[in-house]
N, C-alpha and C positions, 0 to 999 in steps of 0.2 A: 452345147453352150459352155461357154469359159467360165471356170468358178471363180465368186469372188472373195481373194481371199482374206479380205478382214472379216469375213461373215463365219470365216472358219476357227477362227479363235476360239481355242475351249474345247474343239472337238477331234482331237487326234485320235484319242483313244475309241470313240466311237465310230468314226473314217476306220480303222486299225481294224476293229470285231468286226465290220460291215465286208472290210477287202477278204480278209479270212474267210468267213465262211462263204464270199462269191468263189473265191479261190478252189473252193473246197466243192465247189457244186452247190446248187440249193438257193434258195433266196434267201431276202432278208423282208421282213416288214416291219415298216415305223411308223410310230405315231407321237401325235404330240396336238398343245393347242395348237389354232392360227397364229404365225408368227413367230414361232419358236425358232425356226430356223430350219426345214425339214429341205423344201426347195435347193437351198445353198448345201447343204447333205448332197442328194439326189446329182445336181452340174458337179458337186468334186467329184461324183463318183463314175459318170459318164464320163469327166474330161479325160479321167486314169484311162478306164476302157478303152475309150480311142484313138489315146498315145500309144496304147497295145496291141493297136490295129484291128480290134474287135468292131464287128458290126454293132451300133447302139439304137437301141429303138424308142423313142420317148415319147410317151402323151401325159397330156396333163390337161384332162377334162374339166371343163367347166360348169357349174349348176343347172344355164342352160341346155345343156347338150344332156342331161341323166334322165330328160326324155324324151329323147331321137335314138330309138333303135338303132343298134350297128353304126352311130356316132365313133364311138371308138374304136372297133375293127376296120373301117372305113378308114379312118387315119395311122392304124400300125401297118393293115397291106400297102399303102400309099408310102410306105418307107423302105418295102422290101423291093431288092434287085430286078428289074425287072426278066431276067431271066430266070428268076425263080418260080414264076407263073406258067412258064411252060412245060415245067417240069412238073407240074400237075395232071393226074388222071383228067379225063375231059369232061368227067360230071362235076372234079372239085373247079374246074378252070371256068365252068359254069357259073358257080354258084361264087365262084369270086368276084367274077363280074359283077355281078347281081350285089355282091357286098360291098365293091366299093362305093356302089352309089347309095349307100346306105337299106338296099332291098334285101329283102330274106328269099331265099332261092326257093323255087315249088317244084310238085312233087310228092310221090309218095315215099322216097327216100330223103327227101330235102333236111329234114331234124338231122339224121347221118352222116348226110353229104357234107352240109353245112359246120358238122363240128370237124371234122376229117380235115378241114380245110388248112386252119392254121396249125395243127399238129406238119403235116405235110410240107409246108412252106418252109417254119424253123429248121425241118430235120434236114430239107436240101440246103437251108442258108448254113448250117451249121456243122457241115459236112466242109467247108469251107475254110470257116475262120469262128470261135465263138462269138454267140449270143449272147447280148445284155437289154433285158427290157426293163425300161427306167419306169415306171407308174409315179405319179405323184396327183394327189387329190383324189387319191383311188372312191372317194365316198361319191363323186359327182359322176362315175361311167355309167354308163346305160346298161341295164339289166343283160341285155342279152348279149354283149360284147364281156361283163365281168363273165356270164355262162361261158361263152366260147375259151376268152383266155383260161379260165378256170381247167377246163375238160383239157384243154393244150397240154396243160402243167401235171394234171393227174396222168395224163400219157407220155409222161417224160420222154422229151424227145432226145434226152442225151443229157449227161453234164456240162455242157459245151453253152446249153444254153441256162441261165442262169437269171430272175427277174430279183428286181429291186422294186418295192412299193408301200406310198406312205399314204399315211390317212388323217385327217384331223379326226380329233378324239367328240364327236355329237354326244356319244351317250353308250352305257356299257356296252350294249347289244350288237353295237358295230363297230368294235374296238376289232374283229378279226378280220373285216372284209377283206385287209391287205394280202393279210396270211393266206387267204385262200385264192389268190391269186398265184402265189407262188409253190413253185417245182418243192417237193421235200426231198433235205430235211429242210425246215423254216428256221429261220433266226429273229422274235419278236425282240422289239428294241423301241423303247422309250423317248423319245428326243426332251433330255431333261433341258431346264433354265442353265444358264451359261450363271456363274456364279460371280460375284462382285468385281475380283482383279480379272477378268477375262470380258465379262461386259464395258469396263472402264476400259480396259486398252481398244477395245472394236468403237469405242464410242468416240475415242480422242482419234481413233487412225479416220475416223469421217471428221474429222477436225472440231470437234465441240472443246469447248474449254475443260481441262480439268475436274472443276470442282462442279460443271453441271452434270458431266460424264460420271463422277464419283455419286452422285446421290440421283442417279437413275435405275440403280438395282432396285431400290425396292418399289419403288413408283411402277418398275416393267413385271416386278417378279421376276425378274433375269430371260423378259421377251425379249431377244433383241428385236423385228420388228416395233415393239410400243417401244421398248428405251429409245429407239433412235426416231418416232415421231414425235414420242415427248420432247428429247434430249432438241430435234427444229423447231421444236415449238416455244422454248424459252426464249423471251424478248427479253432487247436491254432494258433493265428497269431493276427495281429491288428485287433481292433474290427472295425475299418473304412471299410477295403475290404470286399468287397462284398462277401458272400459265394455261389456256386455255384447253382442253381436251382437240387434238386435231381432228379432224372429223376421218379419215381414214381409221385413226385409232379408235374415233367413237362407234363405228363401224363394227371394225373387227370385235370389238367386247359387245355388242350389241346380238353378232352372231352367234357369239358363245352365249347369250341371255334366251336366243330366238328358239339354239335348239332341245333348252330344256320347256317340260310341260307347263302348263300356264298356273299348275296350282304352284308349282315349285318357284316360278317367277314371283308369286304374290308372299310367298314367304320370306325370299331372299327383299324382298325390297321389305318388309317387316324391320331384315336383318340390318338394312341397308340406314333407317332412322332409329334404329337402338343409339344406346351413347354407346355400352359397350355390351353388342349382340354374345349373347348364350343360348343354349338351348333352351335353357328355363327359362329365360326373359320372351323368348317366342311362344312357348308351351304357355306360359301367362297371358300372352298377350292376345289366344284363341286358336292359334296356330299348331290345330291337334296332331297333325303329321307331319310337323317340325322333324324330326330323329329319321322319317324316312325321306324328303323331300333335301333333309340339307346331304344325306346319302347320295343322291341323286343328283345334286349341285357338285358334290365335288367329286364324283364319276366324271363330270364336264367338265370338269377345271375352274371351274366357278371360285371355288373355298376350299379351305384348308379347315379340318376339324382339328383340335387340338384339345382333348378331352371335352370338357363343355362349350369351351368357348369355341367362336367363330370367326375365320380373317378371312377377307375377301381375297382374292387372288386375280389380278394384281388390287389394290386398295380402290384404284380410281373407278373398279368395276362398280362398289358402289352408289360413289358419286355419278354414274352412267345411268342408274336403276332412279335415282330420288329424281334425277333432272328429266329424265323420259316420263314419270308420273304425272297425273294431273294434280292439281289441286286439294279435290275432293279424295282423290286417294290416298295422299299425305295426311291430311286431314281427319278421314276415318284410322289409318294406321297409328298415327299423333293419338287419338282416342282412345285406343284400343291398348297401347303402351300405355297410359296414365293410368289404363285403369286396373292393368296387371302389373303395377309397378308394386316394389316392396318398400321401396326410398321414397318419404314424401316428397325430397329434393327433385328426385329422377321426375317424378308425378307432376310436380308445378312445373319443371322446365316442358315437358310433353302437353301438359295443357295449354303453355304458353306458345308451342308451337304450331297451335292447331290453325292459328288464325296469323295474319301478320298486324291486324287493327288496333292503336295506341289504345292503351288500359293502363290508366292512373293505378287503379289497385293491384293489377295483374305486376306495372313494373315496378313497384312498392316490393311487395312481397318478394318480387326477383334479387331487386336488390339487399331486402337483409338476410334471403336466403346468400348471397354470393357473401356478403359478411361472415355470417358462421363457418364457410367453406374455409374461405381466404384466414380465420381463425384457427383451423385444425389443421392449415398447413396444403388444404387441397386447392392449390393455385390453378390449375388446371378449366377448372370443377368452376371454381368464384370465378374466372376471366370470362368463361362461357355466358355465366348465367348475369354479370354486372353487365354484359356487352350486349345481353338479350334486354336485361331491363331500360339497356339505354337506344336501343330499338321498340322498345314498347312504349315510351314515354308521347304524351302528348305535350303541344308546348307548355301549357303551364308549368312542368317541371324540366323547361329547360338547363335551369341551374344543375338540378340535380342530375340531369341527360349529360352535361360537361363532367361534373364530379366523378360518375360512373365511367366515364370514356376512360380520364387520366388513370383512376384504379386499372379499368380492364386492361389497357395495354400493358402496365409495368407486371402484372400478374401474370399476364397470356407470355410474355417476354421471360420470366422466371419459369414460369409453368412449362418452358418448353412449346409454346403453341404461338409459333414465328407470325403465321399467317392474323390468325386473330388480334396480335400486339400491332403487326402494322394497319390493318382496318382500323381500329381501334385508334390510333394515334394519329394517320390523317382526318378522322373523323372530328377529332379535336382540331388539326390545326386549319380544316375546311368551316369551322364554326365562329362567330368571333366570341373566343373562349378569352380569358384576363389570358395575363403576359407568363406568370408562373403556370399555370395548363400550358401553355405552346412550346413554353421551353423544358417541360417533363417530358411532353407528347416527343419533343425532335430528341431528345436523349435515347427515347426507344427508339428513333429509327437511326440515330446512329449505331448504337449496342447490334441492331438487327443486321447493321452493314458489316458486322467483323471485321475479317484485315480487306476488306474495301473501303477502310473509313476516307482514307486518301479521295476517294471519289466524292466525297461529300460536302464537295466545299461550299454551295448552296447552306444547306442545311446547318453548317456552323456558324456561315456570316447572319443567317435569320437567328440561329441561338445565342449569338450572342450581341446582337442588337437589342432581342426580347427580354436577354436576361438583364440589362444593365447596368447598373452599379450594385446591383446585391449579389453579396458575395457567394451566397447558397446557392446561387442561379448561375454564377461565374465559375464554381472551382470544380465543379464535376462537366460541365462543357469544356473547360480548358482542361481536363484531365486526358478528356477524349480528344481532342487536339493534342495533347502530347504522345498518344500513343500514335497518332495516325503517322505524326512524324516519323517515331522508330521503326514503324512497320516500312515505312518509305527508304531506311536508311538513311534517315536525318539529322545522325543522334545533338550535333549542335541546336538545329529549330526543338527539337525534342529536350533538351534541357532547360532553354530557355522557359518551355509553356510550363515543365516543370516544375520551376522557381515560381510562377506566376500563380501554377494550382496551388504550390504550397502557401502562398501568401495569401488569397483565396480563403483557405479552408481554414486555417490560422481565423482571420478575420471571421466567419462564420462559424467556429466552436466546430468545425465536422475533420475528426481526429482520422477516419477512416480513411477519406478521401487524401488529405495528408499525408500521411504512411505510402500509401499507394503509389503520391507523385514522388514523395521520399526514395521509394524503391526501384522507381523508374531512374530517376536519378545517379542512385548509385551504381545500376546498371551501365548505364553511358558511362560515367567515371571509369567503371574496369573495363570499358570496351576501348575508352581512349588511351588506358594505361595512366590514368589518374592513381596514386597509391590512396590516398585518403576516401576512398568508396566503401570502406572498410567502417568507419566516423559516420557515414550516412546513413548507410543500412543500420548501422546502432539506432541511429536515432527513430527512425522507421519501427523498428524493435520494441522501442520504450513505447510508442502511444498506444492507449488505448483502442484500436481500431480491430473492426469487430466485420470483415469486410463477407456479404450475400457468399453461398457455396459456388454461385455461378460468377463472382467476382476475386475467388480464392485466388487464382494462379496471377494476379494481377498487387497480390498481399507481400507484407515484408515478411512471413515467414515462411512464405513459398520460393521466395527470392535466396534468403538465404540459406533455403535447403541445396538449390543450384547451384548457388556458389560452391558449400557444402564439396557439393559432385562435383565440379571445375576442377577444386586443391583439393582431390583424393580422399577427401573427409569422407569415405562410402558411407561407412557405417551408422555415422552420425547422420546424412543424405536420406539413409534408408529409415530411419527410422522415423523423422520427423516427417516424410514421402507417406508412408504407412499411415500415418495420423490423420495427413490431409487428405487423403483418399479417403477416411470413412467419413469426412464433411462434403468434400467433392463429387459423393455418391450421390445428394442430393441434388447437384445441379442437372437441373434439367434442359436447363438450353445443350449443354454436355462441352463444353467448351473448358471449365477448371476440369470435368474429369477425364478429357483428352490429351491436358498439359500436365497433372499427375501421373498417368501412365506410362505416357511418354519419359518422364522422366524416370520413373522406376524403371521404366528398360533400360535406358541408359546407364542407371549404376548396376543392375544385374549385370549388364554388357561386363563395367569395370569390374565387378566383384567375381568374376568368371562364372558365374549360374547362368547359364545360354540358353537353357527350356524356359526360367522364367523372364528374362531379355524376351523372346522369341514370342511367348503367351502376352505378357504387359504390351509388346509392340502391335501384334496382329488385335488384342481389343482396344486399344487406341484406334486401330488404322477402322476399324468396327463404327464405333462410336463415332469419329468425325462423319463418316459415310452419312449415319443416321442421322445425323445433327447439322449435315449439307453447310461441315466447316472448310476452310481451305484443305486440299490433302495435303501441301506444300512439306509441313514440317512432321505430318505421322508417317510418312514416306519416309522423309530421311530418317525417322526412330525406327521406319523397319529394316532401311537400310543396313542400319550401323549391326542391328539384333541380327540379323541374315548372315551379313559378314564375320560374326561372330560363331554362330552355332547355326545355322543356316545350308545357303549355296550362295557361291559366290554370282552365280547367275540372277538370283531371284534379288541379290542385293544392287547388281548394274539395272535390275530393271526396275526395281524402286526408284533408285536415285534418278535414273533419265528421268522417269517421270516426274521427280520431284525437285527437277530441275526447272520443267517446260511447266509446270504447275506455279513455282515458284518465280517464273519468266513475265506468264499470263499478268499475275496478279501485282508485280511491282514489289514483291517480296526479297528486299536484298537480303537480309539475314539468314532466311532459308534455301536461297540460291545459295550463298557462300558455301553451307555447310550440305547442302544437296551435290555439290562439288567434290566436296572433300568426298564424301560416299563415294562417289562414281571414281574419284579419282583412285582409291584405295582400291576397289572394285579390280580397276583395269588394271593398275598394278600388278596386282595377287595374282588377274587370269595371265599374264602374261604379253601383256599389251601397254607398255612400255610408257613408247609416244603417246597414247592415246591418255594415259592416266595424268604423264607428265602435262599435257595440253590444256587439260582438266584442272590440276591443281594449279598452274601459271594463272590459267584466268580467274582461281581464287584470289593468287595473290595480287592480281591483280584490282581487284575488286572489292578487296580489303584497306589498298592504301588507298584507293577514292574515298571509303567509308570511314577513315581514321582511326578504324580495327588496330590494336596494339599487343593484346594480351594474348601470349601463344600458349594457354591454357585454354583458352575458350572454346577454338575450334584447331586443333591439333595438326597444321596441317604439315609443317615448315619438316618435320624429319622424311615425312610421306615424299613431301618435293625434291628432298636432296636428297634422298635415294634414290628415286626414281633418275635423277639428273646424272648422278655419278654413274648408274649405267648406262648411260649414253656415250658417254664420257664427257658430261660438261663438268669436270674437277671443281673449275674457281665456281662456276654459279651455285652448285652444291655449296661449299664451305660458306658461301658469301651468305647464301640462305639461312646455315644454321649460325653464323655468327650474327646474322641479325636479331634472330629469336635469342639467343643467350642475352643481347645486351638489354633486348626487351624487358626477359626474366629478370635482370638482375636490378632494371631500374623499378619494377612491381615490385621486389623483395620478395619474391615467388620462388627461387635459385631451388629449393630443394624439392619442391613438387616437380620442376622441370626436369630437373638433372638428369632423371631416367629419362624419361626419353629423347631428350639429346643425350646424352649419353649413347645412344644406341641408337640414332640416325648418325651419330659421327661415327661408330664404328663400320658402317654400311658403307661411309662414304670411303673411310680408309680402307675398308678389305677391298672395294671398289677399285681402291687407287696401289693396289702392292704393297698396302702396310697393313697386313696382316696381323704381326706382332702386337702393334697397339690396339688392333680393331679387338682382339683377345682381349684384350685387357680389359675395354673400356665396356666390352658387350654383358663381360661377366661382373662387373660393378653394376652395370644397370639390372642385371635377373638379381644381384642382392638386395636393389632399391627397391627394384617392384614387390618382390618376396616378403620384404617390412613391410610396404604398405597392402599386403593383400590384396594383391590382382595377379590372379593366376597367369591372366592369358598371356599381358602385358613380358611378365614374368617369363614363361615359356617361350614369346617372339626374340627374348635377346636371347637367352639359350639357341635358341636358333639359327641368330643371328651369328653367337660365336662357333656353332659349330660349323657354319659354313667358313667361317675368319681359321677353324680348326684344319678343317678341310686344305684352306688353299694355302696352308703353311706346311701339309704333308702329313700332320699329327691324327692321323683315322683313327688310331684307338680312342683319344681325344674329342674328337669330333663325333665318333659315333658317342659316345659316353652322354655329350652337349644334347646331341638332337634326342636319344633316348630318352633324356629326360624328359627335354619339353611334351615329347609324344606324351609320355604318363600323363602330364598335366592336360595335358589339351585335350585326351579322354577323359581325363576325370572331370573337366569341365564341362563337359558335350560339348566342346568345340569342333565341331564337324570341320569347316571346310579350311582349319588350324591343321587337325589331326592328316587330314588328304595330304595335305602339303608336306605335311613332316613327315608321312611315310615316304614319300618319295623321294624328298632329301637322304632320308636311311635309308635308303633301297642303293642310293649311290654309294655310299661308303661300307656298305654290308661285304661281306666274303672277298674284299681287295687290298693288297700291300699296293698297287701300280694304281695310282690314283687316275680317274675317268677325266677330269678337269688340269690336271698336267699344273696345277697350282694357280691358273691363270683367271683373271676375273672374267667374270660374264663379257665385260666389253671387249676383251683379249678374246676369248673362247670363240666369240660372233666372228671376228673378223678372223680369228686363224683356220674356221670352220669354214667361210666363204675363201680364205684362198686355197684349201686343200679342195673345194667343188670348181675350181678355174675363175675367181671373178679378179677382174683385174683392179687396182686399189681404185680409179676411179669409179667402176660398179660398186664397191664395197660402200665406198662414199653416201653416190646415190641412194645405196639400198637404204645405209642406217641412218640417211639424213646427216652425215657428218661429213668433215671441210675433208679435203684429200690430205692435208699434213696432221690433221687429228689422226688420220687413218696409217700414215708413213710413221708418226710417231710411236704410237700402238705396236705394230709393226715392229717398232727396231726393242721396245719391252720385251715382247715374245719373245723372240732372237734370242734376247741376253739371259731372259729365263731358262727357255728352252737348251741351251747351250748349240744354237745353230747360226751359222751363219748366209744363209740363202735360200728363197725360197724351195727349190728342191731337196734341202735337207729339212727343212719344214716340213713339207709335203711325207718326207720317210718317215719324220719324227711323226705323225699326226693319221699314223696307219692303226685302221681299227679302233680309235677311238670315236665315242659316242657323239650323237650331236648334244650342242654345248647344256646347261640346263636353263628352264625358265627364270626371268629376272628375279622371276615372285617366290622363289624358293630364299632369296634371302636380304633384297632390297627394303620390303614395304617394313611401314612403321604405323602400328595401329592408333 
């Protein structure tokens, strides 16, 4: 069977140990839950064998069949040559017979005969060509066929013959069956969960979206069979409801339930209605062999113990355990918890679960309990128990059934608890609740729709019908209308609603909301290259606005920490980043503490500290996962961090993704700058066209969106280097003279300067001016040097020491790159420092320079006519017109001091192929 290979993602290294030790002789045996991925294991490693020309023998017994005798050896002889039966004694050719029809041979030698048989068989097949015997489901063979292969393998028929076989993990006592299946030595192996970025990529290559693909780890526990029944079982609809458990998935967790003991089942569903299951909360709740039975569950893979407490494995196993119970069982368990509870809180909610029957008193008392909650801050805790009391309510306290609803969503929304905010809030606007309830209630379900708010247009034309002429009910619905726009790259409709929330919130005394459109505001202004956004944000500054931790990154002094990081202000950046991070800690939807990391990566990135770039990016990319935010824009913050102190590989495979992320979801901003990543990306490797490609279609996409400020997203020096090795001269310069006049009409000129400064020098060592590109590369490492950015700092060193190089000056040059190296180790700039050793590896121990002084785009073409291409090939190859390439051409010549190509061809004996672009084009 052909493997398939998305299924293989994540697992090289153990493909790698599994080839090895077959290599080596001996088996391997695995195991793992159902689903893990043992099967897609098992076809990669038959398909290898087969390529190899090895005989491969596969079964994969079924439940049914573990009791039909000789089921199994009936189906491995059914695969052997048929002339290998005649090369059997005539007792074993006997007794073969008799086995493939599933009979056991008689006789008073028959026990004998019978095991003699497939010993005999492999050793003629394997005299041959090797053996590979594939097992998979080793738990479901029939006794007397695991006997027979068993004795096969203790009677080693050779190295030649070699078994592979896996098992789901039932329970500890048949975790070895595999093993003893197999020839020694054995190789036991785990089949661990595929981990977050390796389930997201197997989940988008079956085409799921993104952001469903990205918050499927923890829902599978990194099963890929459950992430990818989950991952088709998400309907269009709000991403808050729950999607439905598939019944193939409810299955397979059912099995893992079936093959623990029945007392261990009664405990885990104990575990299953705790609020939050411990040991000690089951030991209270009656459950005197808690400590050994949860032992026993997570031998099964049931749970994860993690000192006292207890996590289901995956979560939804649970949820599989409460919904398969009866009634009455809930019921007695709900009892049995009230009454070993230590929290009165925990006690009324478990007594109130015992029943679903309205109780006036029952939802009284729920409700001022959810009060005190909602009081000490436990949002969580109050949403649960306000949304229980507005399920217990009998009509008479309808009023009060609405009041509790509005509380529970805006709590369950802060609390972090998506699912409960949206129950909660259609339950208001399915009621006929007053006009302020429907128009709070649709507030949470837009906040719940994040950067999907664009889809929501329903929901804003009912909000803002219901809200009418009151401004309290108008300036935070059109608030969210103006972010929907920016998120769309709207930023004109996005100003406008702007203006309208600030008038709005003005007219309602609400200073917060204010600020917020204020700050929105001044955004668009520097994204138009408005100079006066500077006036705005002040203003934003001055109000009093005091805005939720889950509504921080949406605040004017979050805004103007970014900025802050735009104009090079790190230090200042970081420090007010650091502030908002210990408020942003408490948001629990995790959305301000996904945009505070992210943005601390970013000024580590500039401040040259690449472990904590590196750390701040990877618990961003963490946190949105869990908070099933777009990954659009923590992709590109791991981007940028990777490229930085990283691999340049792990930063092209962010950014793809966080291009196709940012595609999905109609996210122009983070397209834009998931761009720039990739574009930079390709750059660096060496991939020229492909980065150029990448950044045109930024620029592109920028002048649709009336993007101005080439501070924002940095892309204009990346483009015009990359361009100048192509050899497009004018569209490079055209490039960076449009960004200077940009700069100069922001009055930005000296934050920029570095780096134009040091994409013009790229563009001229590009173009045979050398001499100025010196000049202007070692001004910008002094720019950057004042402003403390190492890395920045080190790329134009770099930069000149390549400009060093092709003016002939190597003591020079190496002097240049030497530097930058020190910096770029002192920074952990990993995949800086690769690059610049191999720059210095070229100028190291030579007076006869390897590049003959000639730029990248000379080098290409004088290397392709010293291999025979004729200038129309050459054309073809680099994508370039044939008088760019005749032109080039007669450069070389005059440098070179030749005049024809066979003196080319002499001049260009023994020198190297030319080097990559990335050693001294890209611009960070």
């Amino acid at each position: 069977m052909q493997a398939d290979a998305t299924l293989l993602r994540g697992r090289g290294a153990l493909l790698a140990a599994v080839e090895s030790r077959l290599a080596a002789g001996g088996g391997v045996a695995l195991h793992g839950p159902a689903g893990i991925g043992r099967t897609a294991i098992l076809d990669a490693v038959a398909s290898t064998a087969s390529a190899r020309g090895e005989l491969v023998l596969r079964l994969r017994p079924v439940r049914t069949e573990r009791s039909l005798p000789y089921a199994g050896i009936a189906d491995l002889v059914s695969q052997l040559p048929e002339d290998a039966a005649a090369a059997l004694p005539p007792a074993q050719r006997a007794a073969l017979a008799a086995l493939r029809q599933g009979l056991p041979p008689r006789g008073g030698t028959a026990a004998l005969v019978r095991r003699l048989v497939l010993p005999l068989l492999l050793a003629h097949c394997a005299r041959r060509r090797a053996v590979l015997l594939v097992l998979d489901d080793a738990q479901w063979l029939d006794a007397e066929s695991a006997e027979m292969i068993g004795f096969a393998m203790r009677r080693r028929p050779g190295p030649r013959v070699r078994v592979v076989a896996a098992q789901r993990r039932p329970d500890p006592a048949g975790k070895r069956r595999a093993a003893r299946l197999c020839p020694a030595p054995v190789l036991e192996l785990a089949v661990p969960p595929l981990d977050a970025d390796d389930l997201t990529a197997l989940l988008e290559a079956r085409g799921l979206p993104c952001r469903t693909a990205s918050r499927m780890h923890e829902a599978s526990a990194g099963n890929p069979f459950l992430a990818l029944a989950f991952g088709g079982a998400v309907a269009p609809g709000p991403a808050w409801r729950p999607a439905p458990i598939p019944e193939a998935a409810r299955e397979l967790l059912r099995d893992r339930l079936l093959a623990l003991p029945a007392d261990v089942q009664g405990t885990l569903l104990v575990a299953a209605l705790a609020t939050e299951p411990t040991i000690t909360v089951l030991l209270r709740a009656g459950r005197d062999d808690a400590a050994r039975d949860l032992r026993l569950a997570a031998a099964g893979g049931a749970v994860e113990l993690a000192g006292d407490a207890i996590r289901f494995t995956p979560p939804l196993l649970a949820q599989v355990l409460a919904e398969d119970s009866t009634a009455a069982e809930r019921s007695a368990v709900h009892t049995a918890l009230a009454a070993g509870a230590i929290d009165p809180l925990e006690a009324l909610r478990h007594r109130a679960l015992r029943t679903a029957r309205p109780d006036a008193a029952v939802a009284r008392s729920l409700g001022a309990a959810a009060d005190r909650c909602a009081d000490r801050g436990a949002g969580r805790t109050a949403a649960e128990l306000y949304l229980l009391a507005a399920d217990r309510c009998p009509h008479t306290l309808t009023a009060q059934r609405l009041d509790w609803l509005v509380v529970a969503a805006r709590t369950a929304l802060t609390g972090g608890a998506s699912a409960l905010a949206g129950r909660a809030a259609e339950a208001v606007i399915a009621a006929d609740a007053p006009a302020g309830h429907r128009v709070r209630a649709r507030l949470v379900l837009l906040d719940l729709a994040g950067q999907a708010l664009a889809e929501m247009g329903e929901t804003f034309a009912a909000a803002l019908a219901e809200a009418g002429d009151d401004p309290a009910l108008l300036a935070p619905v059109r608030l969210r209308l103006t972010w929907a726009a920016f998120l769309t790259g709207d930023p004109d409709r996005a100003a406008t609603e702007a203006a309208r929330t600030v008038a709005a919130a003005r007219q309602a005394g609400d200073p917060t909301t204010e600020a917020m459109a204020l700050s929105l505001i001044a955004q668009v202004q520097r994204l138009r290259g408005e100079a006066h956004w500077t006036e705005t944000l002040g203003q934003a500054l001055e109000l009093p606005a005091t805005p939720a931790p889950d509504w921080l990154h949406y605040g004017p002094r979050y805004m103007a920490a970014r900025f802050a990081m735009m104009d090079d202000r790190l230090d200042e950046a970081r420090e007010e980043l650091l502030k908002l991070l210990v408020v942003a800690e408490h948001d629990r939807i995790g959305e301000a503490r996904v945009e505070v990391l992210r943005s601390l990566s970013e000024v580590a990135t500039r401040a040259g500290r690449c472990r904590d770039a590196l750390q701040y990016a990877h618990r961003a990319v963490e946190a949105a996962q869990f908070a099933g935010l777009s990954p659009g824009p923590t992709w590109y913050t791991a981007a940028v961090a990777e490229l930085a102190g990283g691999s340049l590989a792990a930063a092209a495979g962010f950014a793809r993704r966080g291009v196709r992320a940012s595609e999905q979801e109609g996210d122009s901003l983070y397209l834009r700058r998931n761009l720039h990543a990739l574009g930079q990306a390709e750059l660096r490797a060496g991939d020229t066209r492909g980065g150029v490609a990448a950044l045109r279609r930024l620029r592109d996409l920028e002048a649709d969106s009336g993007g101005a400020d080439p501070m924002i997203v940095r892309w204009h020096g990346d483009l015009a280097g990359g361009l100048a090795s192509l050899g497009e001269h004018a569209e490079a310069a055209a490039t960076l003279a449009e960004a200077r006049a940009a700069a100069h009409r922001l009055g930005n000129t000296p934050g920029t300067l570095g780096y134009l400064d040091r994409a013009t020098a790229v563009v001229l060592s590009e173009s045979g001016q050398a001499d100025s590109a010196v000049v202007l590369s070692a001004a910008a490492a002094q720019h950057f040097e004042q402003l403390h950015q190492p890395i920045e700092q080190a790329h134009a060193l770099l930069v000149q020491g390549g400009a060093e190089r092709r003016r002939r000056r190597y003591a020079a040059a190496r002097m240049a790159i030497s530097a930058a190296l020190t910096i770029f180790l002192a920074a952990d700039a990993k995949p800086w420092a690769e690059q610049t050793e191999r720059a210095l590896a070229r100028t190291e121990g030579t007076s006869a320079p390897a590049d003959l002084g000639l730029t990248s785009t000379e080098l290409r073409i004088a290397g392709l006519v010293r291999d025979g291409a004729s200038n129309r090939e050459i054309a073809t190859q680099l994508y370039l017109s044939v008088k760019t390439v005749e032109a080039t051409l007669t450069r070389v010549y005059r440098k070179l001091g030749v005049r024809s190509r066979t003196q080319l061809l002499s001049r260009l004996q023994g020198v190297e192929n030319p080097p990559q672009v990335s050693e001294v084009t890209t611009s960070a």
